[in-house]
C-alpha positions in Angstrom: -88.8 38.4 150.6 -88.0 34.7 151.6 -89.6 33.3 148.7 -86.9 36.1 146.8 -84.3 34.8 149.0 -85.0 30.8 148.4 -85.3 31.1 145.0 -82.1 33.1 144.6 -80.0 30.1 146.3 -81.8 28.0 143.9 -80.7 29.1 140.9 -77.4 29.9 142.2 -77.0 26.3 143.5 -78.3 25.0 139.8 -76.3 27.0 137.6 -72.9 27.1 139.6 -71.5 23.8 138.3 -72.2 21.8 135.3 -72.5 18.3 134.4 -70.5 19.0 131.1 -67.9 20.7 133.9 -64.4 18.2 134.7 -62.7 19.0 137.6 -60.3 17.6 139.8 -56.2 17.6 140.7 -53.9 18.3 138.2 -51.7 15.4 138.2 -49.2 16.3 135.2 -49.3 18.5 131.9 -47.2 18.4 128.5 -47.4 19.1 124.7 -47.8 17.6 121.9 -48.8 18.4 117.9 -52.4 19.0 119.1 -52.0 21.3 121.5 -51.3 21.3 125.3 -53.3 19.6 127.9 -53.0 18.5 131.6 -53.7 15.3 133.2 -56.9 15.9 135.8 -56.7 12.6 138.2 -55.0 10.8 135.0 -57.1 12.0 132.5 -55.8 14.3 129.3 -57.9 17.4 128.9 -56.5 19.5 126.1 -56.4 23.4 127.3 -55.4 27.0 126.2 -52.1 27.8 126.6 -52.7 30.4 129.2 -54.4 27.3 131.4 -51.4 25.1 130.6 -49.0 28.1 131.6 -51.2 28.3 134.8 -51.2 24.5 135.7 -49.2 23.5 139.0 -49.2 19.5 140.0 -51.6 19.1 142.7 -53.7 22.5 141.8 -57.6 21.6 142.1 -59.2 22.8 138.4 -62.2 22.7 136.7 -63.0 22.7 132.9 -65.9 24.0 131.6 -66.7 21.6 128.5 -66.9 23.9 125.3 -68.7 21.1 123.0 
């Protein structure tokens, strides 16, 4: 049952956050011809619009990279 339990947090622990992930605090949004996107400690990620609708200066977020 501990070997269950250890291995459990493992994999929890392993899969809960990416390296592909980007996260941090939404420092400013806007619009352009390519979409919208929000500035995550000064860098542009491009997001959906329902994100952008979402985003609040000084939010933590994380991005799940899609490439």
């Amino acid at each position: 049952m501990k070997n269950i339990l250890i291995t459990l947090i493992a994999i929890l622990t392993l899969t809960s956050c990416s390296t592909e992930d980007v996260c941090g605090t939404i420092t400013g949004f806007g619009a352009n011809e390519y979409g919208y996107y929000i500035y995550l400690d000064g860098s542009k990620e491009y997001v959906t619009q329902t994100t952008w609708e979402q985003a609040y200066v000084g939010d933590e977020l994380c991005l799940e990279s899609v490439w």
